[in-house]
PDBQT receptor file of N, H, CA, C and O in Angstrom, charges set to zero:
ATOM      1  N   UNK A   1       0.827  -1.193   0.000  1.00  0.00    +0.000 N 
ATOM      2  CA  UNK A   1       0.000   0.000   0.000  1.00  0.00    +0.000 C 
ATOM      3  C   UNK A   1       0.872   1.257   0.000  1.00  0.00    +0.000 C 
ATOM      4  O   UNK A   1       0.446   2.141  -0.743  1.00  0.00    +0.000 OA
ATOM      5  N   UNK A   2       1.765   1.477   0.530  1.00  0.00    +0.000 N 
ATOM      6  H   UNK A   2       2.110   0.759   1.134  1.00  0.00    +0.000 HD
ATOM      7  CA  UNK A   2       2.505   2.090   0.423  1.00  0.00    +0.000 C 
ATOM      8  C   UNK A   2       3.711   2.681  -0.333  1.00  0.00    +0.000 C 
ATOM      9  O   UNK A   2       4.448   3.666  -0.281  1.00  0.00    +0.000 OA
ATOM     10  N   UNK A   3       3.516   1.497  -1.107  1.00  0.00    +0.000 N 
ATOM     11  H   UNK A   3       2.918   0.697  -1.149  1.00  0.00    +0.000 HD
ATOM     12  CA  UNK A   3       4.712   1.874  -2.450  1.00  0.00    +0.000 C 
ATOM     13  C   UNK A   3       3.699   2.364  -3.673  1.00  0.00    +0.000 C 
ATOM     14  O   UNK A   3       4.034   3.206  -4.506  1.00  0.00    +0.000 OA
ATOM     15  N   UNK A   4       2.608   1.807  -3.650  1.00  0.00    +0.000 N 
ATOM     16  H   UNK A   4       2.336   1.123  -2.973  1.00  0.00    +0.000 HD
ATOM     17  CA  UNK A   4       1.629   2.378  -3.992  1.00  0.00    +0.000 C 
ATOM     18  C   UNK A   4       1.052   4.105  -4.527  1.00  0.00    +0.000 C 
ATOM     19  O   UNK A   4       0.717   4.757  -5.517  1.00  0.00    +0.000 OA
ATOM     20  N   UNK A   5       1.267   4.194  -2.902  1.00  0.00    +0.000 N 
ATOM     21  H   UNK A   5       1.539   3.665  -2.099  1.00  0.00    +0.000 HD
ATOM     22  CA  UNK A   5       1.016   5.481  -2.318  1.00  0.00    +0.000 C 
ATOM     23  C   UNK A   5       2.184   6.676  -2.814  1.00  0.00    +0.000 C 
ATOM     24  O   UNK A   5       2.086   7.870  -3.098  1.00  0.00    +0.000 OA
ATOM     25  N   UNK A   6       3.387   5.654  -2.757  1.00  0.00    +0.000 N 
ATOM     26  H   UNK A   6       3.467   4.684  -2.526  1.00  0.00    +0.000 HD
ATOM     27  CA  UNK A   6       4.931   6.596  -2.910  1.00  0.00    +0.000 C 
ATOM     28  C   UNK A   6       4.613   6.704  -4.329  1.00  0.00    +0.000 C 
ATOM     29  O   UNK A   6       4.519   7.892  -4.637  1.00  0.00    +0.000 OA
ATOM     30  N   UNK A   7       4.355   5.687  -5.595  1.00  0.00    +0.000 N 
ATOM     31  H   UNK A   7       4.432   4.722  -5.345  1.00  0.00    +0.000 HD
ATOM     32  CA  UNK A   7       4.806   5.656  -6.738  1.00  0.00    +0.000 C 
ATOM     33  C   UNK A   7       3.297   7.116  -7.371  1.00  0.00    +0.000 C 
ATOM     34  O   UNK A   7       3.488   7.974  -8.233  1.00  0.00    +0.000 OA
ATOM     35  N   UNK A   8       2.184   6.931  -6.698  1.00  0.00    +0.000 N 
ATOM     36  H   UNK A   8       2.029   6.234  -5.998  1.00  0.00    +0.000 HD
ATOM     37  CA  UNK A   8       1.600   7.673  -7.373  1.00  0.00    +0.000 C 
ATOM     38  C   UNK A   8       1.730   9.289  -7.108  1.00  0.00    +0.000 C 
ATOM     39  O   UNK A   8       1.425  10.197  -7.881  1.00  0.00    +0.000 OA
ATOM     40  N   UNK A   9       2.400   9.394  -5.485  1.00  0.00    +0.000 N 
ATOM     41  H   UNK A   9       2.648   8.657  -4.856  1.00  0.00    +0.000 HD
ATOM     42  CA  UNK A   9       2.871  10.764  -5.440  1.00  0.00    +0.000 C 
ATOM     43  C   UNK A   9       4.070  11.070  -6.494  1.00  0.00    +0.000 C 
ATOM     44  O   UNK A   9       4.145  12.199  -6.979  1.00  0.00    +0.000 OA
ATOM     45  N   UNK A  10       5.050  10.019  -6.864  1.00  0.00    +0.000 N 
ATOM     46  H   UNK A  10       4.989   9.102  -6.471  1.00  0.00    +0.000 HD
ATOM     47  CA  UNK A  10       6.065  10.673  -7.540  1.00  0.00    +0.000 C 
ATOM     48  C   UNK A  10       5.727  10.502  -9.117  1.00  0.00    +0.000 C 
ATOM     49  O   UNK A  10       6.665  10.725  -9.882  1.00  0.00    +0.000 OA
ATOM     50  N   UNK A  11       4.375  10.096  -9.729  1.00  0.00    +0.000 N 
ATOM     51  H   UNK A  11       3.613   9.914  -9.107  1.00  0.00    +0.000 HD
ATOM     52  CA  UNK A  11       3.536  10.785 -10.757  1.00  0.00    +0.000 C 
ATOM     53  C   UNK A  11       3.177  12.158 -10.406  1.00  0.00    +0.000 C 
ATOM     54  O   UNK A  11       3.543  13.042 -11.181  1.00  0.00    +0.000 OA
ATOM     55  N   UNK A  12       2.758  12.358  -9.739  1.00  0.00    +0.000 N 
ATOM     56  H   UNK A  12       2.462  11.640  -9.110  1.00  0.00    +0.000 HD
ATOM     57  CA  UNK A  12       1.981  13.778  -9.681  1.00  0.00    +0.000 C 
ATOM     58  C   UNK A  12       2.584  14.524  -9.450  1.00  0.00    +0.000 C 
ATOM     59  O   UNK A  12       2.084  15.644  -9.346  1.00  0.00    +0.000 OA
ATOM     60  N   UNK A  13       4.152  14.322  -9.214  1.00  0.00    +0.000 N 
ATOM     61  H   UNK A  13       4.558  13.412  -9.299  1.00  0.00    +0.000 HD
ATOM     62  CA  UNK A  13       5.216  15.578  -8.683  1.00  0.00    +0.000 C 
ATOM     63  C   UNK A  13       5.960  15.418  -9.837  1.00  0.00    +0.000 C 
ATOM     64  O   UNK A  13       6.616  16.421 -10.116  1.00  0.00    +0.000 OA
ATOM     65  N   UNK A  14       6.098  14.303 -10.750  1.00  0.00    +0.000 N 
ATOM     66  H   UNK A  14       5.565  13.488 -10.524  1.00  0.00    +0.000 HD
ATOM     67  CA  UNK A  14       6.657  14.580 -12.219  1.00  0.00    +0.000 C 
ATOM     68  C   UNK A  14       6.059  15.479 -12.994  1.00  0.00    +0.000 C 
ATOM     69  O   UNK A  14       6.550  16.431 -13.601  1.00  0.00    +0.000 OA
ATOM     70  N   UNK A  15       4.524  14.956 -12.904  1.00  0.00    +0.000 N 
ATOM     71  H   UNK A  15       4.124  14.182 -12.412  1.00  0.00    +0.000 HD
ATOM     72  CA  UNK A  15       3.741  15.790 -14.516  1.00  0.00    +0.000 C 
ATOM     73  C   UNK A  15       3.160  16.627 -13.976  1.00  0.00    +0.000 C 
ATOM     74  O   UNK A  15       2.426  17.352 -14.647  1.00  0.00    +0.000 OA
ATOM     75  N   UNK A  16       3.272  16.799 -12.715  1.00  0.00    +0.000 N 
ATOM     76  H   UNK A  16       3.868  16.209 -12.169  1.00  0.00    +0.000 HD
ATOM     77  CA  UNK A  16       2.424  18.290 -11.954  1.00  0.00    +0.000 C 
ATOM     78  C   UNK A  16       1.301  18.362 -12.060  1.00  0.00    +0.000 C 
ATOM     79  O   UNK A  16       0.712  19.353 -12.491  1.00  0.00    +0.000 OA
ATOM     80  N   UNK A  17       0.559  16.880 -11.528  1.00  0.00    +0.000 N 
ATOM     81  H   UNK A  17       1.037  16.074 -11.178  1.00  0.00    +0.000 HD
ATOM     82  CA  UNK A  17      -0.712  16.955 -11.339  1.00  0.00    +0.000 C 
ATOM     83  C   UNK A  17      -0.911  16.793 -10.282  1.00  0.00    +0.000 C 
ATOM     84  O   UNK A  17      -1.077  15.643  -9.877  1.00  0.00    +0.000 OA
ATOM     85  N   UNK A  18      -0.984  18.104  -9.244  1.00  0.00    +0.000 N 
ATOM     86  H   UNK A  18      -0.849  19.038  -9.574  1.00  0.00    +0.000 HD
ATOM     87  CA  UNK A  18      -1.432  17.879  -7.911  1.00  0.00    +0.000 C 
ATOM     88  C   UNK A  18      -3.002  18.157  -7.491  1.00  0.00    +0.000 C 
ATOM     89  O   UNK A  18      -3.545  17.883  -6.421  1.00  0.00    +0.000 OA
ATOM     90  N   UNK A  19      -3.583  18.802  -8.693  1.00  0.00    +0.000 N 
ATOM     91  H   UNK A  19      -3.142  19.025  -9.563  1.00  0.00    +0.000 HD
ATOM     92  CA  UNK A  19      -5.322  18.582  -9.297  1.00  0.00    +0.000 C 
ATOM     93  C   UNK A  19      -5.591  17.297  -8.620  1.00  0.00    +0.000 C 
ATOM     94  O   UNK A  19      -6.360  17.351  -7.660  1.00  0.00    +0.000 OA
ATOM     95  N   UNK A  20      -5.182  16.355  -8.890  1.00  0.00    +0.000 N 
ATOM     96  H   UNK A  20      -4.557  16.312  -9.669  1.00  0.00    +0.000 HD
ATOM     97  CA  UNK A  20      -5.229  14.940  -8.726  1.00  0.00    +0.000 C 
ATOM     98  C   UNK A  20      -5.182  14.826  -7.017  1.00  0.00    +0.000 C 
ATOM     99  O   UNK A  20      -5.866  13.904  -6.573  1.00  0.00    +0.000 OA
ATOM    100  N   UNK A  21      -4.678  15.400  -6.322  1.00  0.00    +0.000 N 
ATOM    101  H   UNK A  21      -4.122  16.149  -6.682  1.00  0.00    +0.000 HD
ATOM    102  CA  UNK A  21      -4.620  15.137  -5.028  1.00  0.00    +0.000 C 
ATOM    103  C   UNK A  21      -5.816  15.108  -4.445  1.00  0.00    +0.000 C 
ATOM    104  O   UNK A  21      -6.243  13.969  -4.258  1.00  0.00    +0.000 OA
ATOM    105  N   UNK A  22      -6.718  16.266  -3.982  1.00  0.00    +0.000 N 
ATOM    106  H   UNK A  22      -6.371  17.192  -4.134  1.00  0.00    +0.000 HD
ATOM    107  CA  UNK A  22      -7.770  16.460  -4.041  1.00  0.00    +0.000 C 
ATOM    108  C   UNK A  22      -8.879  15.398  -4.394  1.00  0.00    +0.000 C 
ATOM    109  O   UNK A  22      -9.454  14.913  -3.419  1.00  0.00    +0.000 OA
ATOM    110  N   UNK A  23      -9.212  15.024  -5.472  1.00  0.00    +0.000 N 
ATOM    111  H   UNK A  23      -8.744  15.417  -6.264  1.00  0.00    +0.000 HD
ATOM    112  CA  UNK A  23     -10.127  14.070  -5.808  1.00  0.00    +0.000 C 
ATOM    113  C   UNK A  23      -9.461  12.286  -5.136  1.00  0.00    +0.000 C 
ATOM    114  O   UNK A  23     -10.205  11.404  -4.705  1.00  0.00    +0.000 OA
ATOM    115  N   UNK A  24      -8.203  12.209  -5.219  1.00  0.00    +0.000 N 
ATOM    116  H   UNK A  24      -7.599  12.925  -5.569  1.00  0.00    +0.000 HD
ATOM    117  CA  UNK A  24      -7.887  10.793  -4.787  1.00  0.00    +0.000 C 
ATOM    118  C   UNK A  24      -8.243  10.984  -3.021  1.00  0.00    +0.000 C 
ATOM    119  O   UNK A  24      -8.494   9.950  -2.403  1.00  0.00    +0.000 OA
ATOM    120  N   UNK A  25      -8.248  11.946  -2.478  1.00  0.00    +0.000 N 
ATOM    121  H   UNK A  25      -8.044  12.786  -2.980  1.00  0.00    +0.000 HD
ATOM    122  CA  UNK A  25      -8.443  12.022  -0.910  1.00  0.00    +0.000 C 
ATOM    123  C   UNK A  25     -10.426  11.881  -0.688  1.00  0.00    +0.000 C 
ATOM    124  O   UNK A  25     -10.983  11.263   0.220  1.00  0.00    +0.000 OA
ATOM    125  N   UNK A  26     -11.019  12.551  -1.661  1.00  0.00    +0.000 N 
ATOM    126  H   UNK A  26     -10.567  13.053  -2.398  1.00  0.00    +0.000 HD
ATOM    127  CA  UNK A  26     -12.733  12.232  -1.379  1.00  0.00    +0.000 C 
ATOM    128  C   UNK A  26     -12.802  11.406  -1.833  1.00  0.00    +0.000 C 
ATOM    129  O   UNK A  26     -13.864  10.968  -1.391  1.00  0.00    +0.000 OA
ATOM    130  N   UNK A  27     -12.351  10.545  -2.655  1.00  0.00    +0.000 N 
ATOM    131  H   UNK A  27     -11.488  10.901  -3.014  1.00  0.00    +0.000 HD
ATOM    132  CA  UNK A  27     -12.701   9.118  -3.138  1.00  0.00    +0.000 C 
ATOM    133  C   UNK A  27     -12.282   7.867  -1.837  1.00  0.00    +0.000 C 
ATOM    134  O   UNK A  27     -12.808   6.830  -1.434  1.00  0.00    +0.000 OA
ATOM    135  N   UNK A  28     -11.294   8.499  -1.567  1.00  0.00    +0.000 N 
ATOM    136  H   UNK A  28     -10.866   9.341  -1.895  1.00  0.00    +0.000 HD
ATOM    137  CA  UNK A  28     -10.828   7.393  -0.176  1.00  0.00    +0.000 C 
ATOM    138  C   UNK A  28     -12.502   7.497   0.860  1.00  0.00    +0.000 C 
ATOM    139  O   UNK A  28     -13.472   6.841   1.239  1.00  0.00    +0.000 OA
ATOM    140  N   UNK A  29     -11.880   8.803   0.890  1.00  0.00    +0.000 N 
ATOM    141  H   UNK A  29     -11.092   9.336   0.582  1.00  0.00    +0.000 HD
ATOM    142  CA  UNK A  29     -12.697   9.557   2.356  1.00  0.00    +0.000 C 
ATOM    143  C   UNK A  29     -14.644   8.765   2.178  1.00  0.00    +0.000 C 
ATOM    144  O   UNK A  29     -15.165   8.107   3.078  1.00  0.00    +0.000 OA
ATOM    145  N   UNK A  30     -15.322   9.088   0.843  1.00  0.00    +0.000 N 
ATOM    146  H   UNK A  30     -14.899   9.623   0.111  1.00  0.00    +0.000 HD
ATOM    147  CA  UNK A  30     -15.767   8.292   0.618  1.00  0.00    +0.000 C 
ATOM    148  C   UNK A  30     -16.208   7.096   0.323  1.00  0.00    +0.000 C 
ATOM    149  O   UNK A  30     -17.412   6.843   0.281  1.00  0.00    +0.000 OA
ATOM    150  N   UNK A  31     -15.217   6.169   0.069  1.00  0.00    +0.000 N 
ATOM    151  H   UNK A  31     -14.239   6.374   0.103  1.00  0.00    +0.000 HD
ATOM    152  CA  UNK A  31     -15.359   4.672   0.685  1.00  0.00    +0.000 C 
ATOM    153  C   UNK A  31     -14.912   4.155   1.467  1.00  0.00    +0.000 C 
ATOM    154  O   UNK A  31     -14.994   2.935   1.612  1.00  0.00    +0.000 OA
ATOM    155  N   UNK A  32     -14.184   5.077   2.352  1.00  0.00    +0.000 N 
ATOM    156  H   UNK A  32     -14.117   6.068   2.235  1.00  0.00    +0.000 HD
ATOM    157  CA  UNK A  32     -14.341   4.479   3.871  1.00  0.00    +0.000 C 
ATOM    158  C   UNK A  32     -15.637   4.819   4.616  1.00  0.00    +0.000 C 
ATOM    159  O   UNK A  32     -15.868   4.157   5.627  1.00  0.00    +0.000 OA
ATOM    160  N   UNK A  33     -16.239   5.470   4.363  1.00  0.00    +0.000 N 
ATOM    161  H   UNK A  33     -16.051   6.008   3.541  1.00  0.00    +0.000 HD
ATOM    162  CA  UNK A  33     -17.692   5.709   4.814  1.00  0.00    +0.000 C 
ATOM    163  C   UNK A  33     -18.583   4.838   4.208  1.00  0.00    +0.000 C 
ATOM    164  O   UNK A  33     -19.634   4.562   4.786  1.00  0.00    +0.000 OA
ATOM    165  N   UNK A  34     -18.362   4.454   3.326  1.00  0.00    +0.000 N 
ATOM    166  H   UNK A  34     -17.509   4.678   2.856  1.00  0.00    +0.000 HD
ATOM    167  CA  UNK A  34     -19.622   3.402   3.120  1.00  0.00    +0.000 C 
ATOM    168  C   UNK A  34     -18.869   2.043   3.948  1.00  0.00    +0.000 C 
ATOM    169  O   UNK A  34     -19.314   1.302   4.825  1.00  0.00    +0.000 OA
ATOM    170  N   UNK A  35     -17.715   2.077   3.342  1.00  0.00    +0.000 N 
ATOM    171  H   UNK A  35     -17.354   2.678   2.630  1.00  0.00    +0.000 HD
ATOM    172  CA  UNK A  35     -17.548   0.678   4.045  1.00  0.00    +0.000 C 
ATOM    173  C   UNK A  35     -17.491   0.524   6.126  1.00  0.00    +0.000 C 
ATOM    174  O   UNK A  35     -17.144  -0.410   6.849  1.00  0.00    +0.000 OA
ATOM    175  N   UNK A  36     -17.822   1.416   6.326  1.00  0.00    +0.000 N 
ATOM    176  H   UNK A  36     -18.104   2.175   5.739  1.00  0.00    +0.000 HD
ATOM    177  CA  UNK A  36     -17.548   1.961   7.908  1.00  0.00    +0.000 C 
ATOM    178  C   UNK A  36     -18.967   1.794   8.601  1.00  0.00    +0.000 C 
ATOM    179  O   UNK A  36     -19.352   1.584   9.751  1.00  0.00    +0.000 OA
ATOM    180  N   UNK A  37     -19.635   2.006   7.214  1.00  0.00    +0.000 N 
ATOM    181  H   UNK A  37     -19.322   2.176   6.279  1.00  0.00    +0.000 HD
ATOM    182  CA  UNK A  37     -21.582   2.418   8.077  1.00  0.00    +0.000 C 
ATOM    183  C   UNK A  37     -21.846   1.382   7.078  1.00  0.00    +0.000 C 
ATOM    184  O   UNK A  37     -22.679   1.844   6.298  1.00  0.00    +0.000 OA
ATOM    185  N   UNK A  38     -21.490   0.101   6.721  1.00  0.00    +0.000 N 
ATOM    186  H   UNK A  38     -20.813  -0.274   7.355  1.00  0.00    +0.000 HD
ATOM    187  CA  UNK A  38     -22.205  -1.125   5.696  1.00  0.00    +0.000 C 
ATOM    188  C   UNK A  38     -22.969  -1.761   7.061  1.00  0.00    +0.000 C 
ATOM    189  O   UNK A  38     -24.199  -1.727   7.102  1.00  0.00    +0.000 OA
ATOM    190  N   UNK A  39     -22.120  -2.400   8.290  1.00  0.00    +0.000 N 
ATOM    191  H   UNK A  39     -21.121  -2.427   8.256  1.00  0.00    +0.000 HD
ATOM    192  CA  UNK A  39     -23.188  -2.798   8.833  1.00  0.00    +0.000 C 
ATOM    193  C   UNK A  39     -23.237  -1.856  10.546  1.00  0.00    +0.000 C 
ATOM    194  O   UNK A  39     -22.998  -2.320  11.661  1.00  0.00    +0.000 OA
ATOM    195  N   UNK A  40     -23.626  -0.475  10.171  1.00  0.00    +0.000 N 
ATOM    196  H   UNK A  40     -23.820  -0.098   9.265  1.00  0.00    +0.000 HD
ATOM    197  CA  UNK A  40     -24.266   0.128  11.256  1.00  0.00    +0.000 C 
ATOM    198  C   UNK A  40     -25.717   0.171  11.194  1.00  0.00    +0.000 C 
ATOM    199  O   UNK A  40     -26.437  -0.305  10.316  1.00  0.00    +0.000 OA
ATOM    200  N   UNK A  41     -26.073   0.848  12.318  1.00  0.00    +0.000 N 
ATOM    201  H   UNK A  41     -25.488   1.235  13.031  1.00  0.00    +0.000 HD
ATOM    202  CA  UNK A  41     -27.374   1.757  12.430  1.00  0.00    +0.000 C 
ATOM    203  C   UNK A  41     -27.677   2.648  12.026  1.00  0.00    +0.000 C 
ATOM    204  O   UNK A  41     -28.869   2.944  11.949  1.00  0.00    +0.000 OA
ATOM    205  N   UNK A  42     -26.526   3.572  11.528  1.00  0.00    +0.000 N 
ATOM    206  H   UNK A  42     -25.557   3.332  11.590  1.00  0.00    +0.000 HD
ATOM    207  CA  UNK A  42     -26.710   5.056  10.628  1.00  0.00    +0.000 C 
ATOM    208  C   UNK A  42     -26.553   4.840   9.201  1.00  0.00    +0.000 C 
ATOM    209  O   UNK A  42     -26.452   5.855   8.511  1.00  0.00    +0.000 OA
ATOM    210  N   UNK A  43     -26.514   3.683   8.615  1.00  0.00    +0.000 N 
ATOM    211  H   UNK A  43     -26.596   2.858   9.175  1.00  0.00    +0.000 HD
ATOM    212  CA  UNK A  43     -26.311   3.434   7.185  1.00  0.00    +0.000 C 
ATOM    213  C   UNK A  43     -27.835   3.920   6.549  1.00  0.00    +0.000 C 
ATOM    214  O   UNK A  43     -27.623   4.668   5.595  1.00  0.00    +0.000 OA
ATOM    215  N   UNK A  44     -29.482   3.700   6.817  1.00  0.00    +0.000 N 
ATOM    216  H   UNK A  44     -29.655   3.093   7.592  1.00  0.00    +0.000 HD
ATOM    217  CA  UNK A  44     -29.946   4.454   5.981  1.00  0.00    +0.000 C 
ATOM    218  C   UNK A  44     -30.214   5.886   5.847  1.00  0.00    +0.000 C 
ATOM    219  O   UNK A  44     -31.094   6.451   5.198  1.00  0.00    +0.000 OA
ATOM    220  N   UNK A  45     -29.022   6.501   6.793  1.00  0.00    +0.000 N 
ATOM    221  H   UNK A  45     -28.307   6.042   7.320  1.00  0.00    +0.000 HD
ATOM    222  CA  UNK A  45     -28.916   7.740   6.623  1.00  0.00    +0.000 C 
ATOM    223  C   UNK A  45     -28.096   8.426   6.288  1.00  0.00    +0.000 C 
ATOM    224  O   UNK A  45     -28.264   9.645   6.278  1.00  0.00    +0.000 OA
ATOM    225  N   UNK A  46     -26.736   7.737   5.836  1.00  0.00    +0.000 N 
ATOM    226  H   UNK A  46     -26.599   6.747   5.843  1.00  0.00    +0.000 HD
ATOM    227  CA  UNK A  46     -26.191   7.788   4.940  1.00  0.00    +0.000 C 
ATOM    228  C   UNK A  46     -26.231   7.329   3.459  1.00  0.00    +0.000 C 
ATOM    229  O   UNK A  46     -25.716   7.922   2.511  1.00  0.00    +0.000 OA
ATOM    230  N   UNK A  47     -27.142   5.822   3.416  1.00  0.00    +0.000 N 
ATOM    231  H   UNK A  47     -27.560   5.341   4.186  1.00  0.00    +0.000 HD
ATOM    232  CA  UNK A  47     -27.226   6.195   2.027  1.00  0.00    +0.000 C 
ATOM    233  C   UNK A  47     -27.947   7.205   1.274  1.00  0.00    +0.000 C 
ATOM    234  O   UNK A  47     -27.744   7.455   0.086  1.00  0.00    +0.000 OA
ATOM    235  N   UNK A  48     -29.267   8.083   2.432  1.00  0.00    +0.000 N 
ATOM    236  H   UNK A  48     -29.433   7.880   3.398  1.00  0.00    +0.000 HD
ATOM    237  CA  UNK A  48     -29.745   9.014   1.848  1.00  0.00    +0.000 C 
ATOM    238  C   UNK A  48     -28.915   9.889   1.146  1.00  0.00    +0.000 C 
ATOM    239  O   UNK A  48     -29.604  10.636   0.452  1.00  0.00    +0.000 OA
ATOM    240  N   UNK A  49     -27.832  10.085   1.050  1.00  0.00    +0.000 N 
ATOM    241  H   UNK A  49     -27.272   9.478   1.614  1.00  0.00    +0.000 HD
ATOM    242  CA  UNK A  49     -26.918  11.765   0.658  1.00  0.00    +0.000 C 
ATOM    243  C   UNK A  49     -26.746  11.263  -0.806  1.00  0.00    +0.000 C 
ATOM    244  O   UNK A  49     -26.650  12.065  -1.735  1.00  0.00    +0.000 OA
ATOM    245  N   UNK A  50     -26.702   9.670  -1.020  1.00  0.00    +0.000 N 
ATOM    246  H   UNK A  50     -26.779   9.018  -0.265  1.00  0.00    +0.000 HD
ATOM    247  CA  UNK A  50     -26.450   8.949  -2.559  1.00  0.00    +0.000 C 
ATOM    248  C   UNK A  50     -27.326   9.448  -2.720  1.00  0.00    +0.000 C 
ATOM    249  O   UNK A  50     -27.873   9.396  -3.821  1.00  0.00    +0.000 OA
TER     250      UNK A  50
């Protein structure tokens, strides 16, 4: 996960797409929330915002 992590920062610091940062952090941020509330009590109130 972590070399991962290293190889795609040292894309985005080559071609200077740090645009890209931004969207790869709400995409996380957002599926750790679904996968966090899959089996809670607040899940049909989160899937409301889908």
């Amino acid at each position: 996960m972590i070399e991962c992590l290293r190889d795609l920062w040292g894309y985005m610091k080559e071609r200077k797409k740090f645009w890209l940062l931004p969207v790869f952090i709400v995409l996380i941020l957002l599926g750790s929330l679904l996968v966090f509330a899959e089996g809670s009590a607040l899940s049909p109130f989160i899937y409301v915002l889908f």
